[in-house]
Backbone as a printed PyTorch tensor [residue, N CA C, xyz], in Angstrom:
tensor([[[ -5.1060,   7.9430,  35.6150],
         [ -5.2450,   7.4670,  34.2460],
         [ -6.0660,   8.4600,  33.4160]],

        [[ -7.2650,   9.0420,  33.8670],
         [ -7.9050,  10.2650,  33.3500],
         [ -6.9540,  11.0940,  33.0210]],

        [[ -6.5670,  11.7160,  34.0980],
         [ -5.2940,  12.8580,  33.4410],
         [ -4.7730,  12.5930,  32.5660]],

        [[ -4.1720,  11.5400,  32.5060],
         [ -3.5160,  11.2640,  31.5200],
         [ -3.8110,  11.1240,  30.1310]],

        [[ -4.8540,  10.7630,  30.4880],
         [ -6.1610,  10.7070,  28.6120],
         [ -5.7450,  11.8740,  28.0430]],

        [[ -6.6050,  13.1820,  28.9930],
         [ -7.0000,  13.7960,  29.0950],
         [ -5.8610,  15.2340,  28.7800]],

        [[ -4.1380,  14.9050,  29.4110],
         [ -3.3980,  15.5840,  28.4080],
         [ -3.2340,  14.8910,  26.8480]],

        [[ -2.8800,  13.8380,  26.4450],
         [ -2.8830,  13.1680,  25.5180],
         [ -3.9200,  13.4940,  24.4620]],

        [[ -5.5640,  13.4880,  24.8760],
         [ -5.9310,  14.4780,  23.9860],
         [ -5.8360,  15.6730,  23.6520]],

        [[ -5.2010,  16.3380,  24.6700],
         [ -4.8510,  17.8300,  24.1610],
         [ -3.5820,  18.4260,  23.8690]],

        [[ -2.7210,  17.1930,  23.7110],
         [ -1.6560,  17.3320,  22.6820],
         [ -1.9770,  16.7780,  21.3020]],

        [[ -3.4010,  16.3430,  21.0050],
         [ -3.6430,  15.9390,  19.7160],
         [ -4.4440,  16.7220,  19.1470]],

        [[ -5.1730,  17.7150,  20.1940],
         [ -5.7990,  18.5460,  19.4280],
         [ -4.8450,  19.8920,  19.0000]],

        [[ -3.5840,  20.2490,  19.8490],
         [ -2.7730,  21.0800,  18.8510],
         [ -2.1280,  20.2550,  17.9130]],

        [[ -2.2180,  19.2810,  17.7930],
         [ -1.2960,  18.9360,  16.6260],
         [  0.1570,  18.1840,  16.4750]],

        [[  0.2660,  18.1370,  18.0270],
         [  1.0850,  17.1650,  18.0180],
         [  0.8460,  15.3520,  18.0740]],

        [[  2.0220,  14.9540,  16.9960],
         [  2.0120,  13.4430,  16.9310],
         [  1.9750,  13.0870,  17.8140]],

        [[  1.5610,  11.2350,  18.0060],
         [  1.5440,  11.0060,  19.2930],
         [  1.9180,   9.5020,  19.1840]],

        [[  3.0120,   8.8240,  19.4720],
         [  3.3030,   7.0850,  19.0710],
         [  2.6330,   6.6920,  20.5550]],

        [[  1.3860,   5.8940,  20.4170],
         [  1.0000,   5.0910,  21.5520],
         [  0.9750,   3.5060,  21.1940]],

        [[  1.4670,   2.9170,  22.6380],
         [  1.1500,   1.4630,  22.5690],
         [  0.4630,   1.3580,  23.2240]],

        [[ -0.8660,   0.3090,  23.2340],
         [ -1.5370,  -0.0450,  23.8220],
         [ -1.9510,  -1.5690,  23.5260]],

        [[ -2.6070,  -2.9210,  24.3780],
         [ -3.2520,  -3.6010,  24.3860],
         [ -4.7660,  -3.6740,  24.6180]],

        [[ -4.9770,  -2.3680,  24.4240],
         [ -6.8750,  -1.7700,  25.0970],
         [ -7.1500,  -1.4830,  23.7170]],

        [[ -7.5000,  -2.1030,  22.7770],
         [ -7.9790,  -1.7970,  22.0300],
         [ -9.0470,  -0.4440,  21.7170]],

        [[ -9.8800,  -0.6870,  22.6650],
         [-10.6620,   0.7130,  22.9670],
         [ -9.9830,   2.0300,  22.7400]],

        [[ -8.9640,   1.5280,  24.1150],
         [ -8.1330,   3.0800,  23.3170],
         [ -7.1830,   3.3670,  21.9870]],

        [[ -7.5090,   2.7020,  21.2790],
         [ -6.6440,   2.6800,  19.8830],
         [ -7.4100,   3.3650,  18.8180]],

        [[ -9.0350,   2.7840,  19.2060],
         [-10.1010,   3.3070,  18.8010],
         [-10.5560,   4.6910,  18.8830]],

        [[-10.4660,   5.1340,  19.7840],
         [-10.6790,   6.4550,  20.5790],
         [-10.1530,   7.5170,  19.9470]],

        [[ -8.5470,   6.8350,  20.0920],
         [ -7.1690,   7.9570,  20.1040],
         [ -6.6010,   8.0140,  18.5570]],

        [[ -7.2390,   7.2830,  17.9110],
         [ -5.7850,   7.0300,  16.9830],
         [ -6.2300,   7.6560,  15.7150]],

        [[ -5.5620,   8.3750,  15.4120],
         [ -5.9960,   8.4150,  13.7110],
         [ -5.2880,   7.3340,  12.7300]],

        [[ -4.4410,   6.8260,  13.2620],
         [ -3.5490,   5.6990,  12.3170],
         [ -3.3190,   4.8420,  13.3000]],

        [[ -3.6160,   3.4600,  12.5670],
         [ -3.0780,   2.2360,  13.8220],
         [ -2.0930,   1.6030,  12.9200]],

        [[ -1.4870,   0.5900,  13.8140],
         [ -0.5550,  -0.3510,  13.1300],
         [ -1.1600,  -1.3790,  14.1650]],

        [[ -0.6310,  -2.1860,  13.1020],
         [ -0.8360,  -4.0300,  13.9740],
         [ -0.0580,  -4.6260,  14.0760]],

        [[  0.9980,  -5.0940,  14.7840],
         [  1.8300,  -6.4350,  15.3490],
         [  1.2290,  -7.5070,  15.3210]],

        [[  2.3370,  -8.5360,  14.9390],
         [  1.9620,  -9.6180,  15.1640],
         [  3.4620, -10.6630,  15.1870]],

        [[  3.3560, -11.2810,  16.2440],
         [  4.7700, -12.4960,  15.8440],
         [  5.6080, -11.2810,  16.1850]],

        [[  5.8880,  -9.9000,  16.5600],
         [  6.7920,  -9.3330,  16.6580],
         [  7.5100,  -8.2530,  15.4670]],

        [[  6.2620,  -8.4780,  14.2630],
         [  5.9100,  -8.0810,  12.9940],
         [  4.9900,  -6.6510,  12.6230]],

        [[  5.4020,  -5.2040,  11.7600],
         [  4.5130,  -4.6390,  12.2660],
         [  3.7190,  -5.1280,  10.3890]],

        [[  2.3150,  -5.6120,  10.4270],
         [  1.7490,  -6.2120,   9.7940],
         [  0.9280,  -5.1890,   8.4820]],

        [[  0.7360,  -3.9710,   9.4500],
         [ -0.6680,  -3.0710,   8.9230],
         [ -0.1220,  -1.6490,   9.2720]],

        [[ -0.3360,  -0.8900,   8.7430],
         [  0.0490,   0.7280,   9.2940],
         [ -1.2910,   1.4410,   8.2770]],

        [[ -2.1760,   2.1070,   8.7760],
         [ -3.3740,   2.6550,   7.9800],
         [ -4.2630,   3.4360,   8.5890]],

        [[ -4.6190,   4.3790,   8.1930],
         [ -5.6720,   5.4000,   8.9480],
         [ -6.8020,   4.6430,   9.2720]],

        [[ -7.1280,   4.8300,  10.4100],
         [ -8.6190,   4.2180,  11.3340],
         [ -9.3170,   4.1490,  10.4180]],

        [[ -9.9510,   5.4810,   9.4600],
         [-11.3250,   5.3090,   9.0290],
         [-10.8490,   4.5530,   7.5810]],

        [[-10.0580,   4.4570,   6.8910],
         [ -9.7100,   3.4640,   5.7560],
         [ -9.5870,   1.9730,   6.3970]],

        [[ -8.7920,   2.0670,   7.1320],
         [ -8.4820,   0.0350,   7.9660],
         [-10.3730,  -0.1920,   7.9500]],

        [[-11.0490,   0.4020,   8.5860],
         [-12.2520,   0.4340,   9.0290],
         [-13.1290,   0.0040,   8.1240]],

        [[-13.0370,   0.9420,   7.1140],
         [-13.8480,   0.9910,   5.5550],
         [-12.9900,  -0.5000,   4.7440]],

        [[-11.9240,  -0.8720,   4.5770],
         [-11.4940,  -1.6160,   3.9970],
         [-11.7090,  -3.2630,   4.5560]],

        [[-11.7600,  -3.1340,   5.8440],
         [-11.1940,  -4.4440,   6.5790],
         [-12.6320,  -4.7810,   7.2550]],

        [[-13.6350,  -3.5890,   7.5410],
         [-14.9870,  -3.9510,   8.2420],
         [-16.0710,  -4.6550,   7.4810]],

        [[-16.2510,  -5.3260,   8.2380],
         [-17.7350,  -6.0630,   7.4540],
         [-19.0410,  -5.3540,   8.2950]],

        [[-19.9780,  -5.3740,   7.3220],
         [-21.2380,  -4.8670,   7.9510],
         [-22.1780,  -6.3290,   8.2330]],

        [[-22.9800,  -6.5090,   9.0570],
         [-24.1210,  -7.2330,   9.6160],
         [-25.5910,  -6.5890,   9.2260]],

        [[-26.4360,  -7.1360,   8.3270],
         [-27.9890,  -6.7770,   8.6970],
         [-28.3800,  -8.2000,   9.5250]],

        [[-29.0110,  -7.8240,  10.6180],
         [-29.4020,  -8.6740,  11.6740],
         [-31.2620,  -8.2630,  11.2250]],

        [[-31.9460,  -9.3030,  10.8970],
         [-33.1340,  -9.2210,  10.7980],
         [-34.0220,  -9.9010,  12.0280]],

        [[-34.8960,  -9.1250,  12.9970],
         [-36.0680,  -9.6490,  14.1770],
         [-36.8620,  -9.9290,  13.7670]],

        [[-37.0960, -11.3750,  13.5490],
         [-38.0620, -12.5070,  12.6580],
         [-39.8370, -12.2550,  13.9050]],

        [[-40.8560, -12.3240,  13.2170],
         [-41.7890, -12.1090,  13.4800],
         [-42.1800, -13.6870,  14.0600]],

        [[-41.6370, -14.1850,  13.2720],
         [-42.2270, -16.0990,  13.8170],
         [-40.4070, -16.7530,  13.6470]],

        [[-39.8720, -17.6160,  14.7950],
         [-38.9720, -18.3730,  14.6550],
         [-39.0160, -19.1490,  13.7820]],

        [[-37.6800, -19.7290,  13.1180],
         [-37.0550, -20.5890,  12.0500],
         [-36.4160, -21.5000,  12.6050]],

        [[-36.7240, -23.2450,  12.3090],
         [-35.8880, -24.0960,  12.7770],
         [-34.7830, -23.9610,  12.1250]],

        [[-34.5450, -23.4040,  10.8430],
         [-33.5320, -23.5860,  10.0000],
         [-33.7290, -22.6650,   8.9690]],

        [[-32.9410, -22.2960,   8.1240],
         [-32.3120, -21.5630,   6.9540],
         [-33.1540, -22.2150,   5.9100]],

        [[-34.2830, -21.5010,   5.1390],
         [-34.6280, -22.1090,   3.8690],
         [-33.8180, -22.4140,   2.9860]],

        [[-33.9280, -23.8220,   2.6050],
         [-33.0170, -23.6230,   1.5430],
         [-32.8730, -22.7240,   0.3810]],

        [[-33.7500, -22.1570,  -0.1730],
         [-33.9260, -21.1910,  -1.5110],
         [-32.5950, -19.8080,  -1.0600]],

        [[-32.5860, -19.8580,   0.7940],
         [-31.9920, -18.9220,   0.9360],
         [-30.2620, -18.8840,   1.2070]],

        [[-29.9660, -20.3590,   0.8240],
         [-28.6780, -20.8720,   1.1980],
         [-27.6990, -20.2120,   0.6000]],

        [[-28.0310, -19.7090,  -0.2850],
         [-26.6370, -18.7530,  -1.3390],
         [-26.2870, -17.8060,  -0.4490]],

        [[-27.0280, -16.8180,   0.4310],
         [-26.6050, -15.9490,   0.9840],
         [-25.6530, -15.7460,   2.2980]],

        [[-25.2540, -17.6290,   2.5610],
         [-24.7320, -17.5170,   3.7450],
         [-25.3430, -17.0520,   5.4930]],

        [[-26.3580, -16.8060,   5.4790],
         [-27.3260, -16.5810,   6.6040],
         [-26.5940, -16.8600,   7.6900]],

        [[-27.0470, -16.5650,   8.9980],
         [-26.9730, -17.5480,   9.9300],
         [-27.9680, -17.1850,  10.4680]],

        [[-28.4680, -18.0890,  11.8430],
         [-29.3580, -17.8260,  12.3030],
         [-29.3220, -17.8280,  13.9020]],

        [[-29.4600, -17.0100,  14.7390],
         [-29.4610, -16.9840,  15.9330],
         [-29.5620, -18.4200,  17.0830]],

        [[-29.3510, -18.7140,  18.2570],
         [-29.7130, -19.9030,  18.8820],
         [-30.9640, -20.1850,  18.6370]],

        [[-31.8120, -19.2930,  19.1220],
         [-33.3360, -19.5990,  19.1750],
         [-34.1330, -19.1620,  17.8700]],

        [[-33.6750, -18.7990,  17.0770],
         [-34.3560, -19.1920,  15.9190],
         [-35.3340, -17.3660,  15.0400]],

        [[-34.6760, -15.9820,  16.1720],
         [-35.7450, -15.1660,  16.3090],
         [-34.7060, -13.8640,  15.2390]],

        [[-33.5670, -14.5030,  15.1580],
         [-33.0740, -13.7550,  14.2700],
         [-32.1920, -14.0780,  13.0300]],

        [[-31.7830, -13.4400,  11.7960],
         [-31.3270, -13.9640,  10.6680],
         [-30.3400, -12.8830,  10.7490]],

        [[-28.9090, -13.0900,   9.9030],
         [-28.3680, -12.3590,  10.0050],
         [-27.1820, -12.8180,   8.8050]],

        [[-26.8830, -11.4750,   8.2100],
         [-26.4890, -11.5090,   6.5590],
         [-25.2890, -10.5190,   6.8200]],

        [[-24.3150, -11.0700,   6.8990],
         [-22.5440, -10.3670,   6.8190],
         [-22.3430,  -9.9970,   5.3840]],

        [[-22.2010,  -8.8880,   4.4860],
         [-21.5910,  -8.3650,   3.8200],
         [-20.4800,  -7.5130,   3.7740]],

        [[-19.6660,  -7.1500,   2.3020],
         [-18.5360,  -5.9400,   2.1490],
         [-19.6100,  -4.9790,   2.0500]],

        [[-19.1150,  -3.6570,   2.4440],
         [-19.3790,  -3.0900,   2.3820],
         [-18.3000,  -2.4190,   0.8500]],

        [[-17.6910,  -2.8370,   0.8410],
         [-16.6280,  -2.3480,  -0.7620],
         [-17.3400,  -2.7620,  -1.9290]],

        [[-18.3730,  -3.8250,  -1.9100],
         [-18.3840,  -4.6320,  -3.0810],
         [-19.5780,  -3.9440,  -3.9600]],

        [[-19.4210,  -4.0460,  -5.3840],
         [-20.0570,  -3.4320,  -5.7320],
         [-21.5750,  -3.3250,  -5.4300]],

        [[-22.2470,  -4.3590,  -5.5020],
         [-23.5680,  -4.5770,  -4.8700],
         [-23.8340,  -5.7420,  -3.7200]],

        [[-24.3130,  -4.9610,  -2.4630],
         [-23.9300,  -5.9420,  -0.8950],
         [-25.1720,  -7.1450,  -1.3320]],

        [[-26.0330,  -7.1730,  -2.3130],
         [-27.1690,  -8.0910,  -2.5150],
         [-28.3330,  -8.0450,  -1.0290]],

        [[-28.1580,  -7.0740,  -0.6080],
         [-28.9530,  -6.6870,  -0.1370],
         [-30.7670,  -6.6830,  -0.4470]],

        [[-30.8840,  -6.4460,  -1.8110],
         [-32.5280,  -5.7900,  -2.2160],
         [-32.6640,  -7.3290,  -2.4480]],

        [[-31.3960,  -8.1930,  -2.8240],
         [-31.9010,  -9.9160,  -3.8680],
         [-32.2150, -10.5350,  -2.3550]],

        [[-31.6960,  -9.9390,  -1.2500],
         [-32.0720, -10.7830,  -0.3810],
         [-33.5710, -10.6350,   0.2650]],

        [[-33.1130,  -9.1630,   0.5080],
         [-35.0810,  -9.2230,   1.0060],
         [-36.2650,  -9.2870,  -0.1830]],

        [[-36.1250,  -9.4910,  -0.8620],
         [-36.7650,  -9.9350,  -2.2130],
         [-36.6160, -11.9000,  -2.1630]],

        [[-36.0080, -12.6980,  -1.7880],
         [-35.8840, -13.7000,  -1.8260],
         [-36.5220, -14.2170,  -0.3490]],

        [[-36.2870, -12.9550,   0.6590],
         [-37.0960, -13.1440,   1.9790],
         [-38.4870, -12.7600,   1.8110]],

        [[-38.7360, -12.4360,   1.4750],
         [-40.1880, -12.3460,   1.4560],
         [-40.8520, -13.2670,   0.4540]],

        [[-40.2190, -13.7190,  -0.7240],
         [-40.7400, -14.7590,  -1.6780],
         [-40.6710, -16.2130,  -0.6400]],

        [[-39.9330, -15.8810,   0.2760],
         [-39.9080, -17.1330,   0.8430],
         [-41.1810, -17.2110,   2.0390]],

        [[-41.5710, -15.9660,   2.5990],
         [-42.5850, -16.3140,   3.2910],
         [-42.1960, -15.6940,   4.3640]],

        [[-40.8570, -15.2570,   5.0570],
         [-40.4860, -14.6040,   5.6870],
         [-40.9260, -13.0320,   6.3070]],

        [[-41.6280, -12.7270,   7.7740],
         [-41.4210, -11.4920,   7.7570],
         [-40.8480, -11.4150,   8.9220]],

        [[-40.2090, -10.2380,   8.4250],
         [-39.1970,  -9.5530,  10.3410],
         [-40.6100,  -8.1780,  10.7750]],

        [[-39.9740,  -8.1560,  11.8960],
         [-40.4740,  -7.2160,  12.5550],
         [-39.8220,  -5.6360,  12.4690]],

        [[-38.4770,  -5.9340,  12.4170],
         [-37.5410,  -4.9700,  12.6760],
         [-36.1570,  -5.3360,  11.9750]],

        [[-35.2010,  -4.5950,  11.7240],
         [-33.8400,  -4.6220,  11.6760],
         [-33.0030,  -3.7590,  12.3340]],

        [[-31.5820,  -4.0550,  11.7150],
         [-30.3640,  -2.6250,  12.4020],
         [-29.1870,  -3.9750,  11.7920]],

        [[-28.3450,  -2.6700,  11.4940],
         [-27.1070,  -3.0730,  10.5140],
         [-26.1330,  -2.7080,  11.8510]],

        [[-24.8690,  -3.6150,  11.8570],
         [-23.7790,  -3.4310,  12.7020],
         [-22.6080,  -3.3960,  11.9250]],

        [[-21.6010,  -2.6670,  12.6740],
         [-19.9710,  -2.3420,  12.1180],
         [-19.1370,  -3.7370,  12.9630]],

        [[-18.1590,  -4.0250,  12.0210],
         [-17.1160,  -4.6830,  12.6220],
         [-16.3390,  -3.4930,  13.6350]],

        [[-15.8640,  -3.6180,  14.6050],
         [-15.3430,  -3.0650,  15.6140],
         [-13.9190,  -2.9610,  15.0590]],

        [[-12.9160,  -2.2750,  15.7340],
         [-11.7410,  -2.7330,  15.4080],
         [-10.8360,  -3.3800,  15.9620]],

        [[-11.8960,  -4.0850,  17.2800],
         [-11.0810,  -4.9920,  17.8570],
         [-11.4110,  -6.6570,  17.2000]],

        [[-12.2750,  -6.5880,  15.9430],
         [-12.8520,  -7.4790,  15.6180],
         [-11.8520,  -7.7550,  14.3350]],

        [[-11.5990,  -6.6080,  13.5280],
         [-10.6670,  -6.5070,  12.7510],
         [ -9.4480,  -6.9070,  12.8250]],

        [[ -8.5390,  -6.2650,  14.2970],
         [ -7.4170,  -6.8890,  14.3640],
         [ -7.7690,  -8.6690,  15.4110]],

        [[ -8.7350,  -8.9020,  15.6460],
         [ -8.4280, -10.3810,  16.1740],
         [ -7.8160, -11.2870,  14.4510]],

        [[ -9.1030, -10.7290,  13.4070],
         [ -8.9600, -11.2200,  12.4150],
         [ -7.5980, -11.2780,  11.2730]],

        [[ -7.4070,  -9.9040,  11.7340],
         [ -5.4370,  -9.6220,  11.3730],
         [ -4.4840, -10.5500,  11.6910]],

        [[ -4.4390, -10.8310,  12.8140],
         [ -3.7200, -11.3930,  13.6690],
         [ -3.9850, -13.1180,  13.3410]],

        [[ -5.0770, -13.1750,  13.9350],
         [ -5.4720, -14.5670,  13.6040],
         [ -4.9810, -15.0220,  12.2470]],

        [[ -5.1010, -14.7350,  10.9010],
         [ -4.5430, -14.6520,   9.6400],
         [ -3.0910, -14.8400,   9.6370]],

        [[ -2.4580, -14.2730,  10.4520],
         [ -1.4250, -13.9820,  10.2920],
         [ -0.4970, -15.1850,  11.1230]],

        [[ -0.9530, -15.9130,  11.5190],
         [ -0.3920, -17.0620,  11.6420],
         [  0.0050, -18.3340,  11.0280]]])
C-alpha cells in the first residue's frame, strides 16, 4: 500500500492528473487538489481542497476556563456557546467568510461577564467533517 502512495505521489509531482476513489477520507485529504462528493449515487460538489475548505469549514475558538461553569450565562446566549461535559471549557463555532466572526464582542462580553480562561486554540473543520455534513444535507 506504501508503494503505492508513494508512486501516486510521484506521478503528481510531474504533473500528471490523477482520478482517485477513495472511502479514507484521509487520503482525499492528503492527495487531492480537487475533491468531488457523491451522494445517493450523485456527484454533489466538484472544488479545489483549499476553496471547499475555506468555503464549507467552520472554525472553533475552544476557551480553558480557569473556574468551571454549570451553565452558559445568560448575557452570553446570543453567541451560541457550548460548553464542554464538565464545565472546563467554552467553545464558539464561527464562518470564517463572514464579515466579522464577533470574536472581540465575545471576549469583551466574556470578561464583562466575569469569565477568565486560562488558555485557548482555534480548530479547522476537517474535511471529513465537511463531507459528513454534505452528505448528511443531502438527504
Amino acid at each position: 500500500r506504501k508503494d503505492m502512495w508513494q508512486i501516486v505521489r510521484s506521478l503528481r509531482a510531474s504533473g500528471v492528473t490523477i482520478i482517485l476513489t477513495t472511502h479514507y477520507i484521509e487520503e482525499a485529504e492528503e492527495m487531492a487538489d480537487r475533491i468531488g462528493v457523491m451522494a445517493k449515487g450523485e456527484l454533489i460538489l466538484v472544488e479545489r481542497k483549499d476553496e471547499l475548505m475555506r468555503k464549507l469549514g467552520k472554525k472553533q475558538l475552544v476557551l480553558h476556563l480557569h473556574h468551571r461553569l454549570a451553565g452558559i450565562p445568560p448575557e452570553l446566549a446570543a453567541y451560541g456557546l457550548e460548553l464542554n461535559v464538565d464545565g472546563s471549557e467554552l467553545m464558539y463555532t464561527y464562518d470564517t467568510r463572514a464579515e466579522r466572526t464577533g470574536i472581540s464582542a465575545l471576549m469583551k462580553d466574556i470578561s464583562a461577564a466575569g469569565i477568565v480562561f486560562t488558555d485557548l486554540n482555534t480548530t479547522q473543520s476537517s474535511l471529513e467533517d465537511i463531507f459528513v455534513d454534505l452528505v448528511t444535507k443531502s438527504r
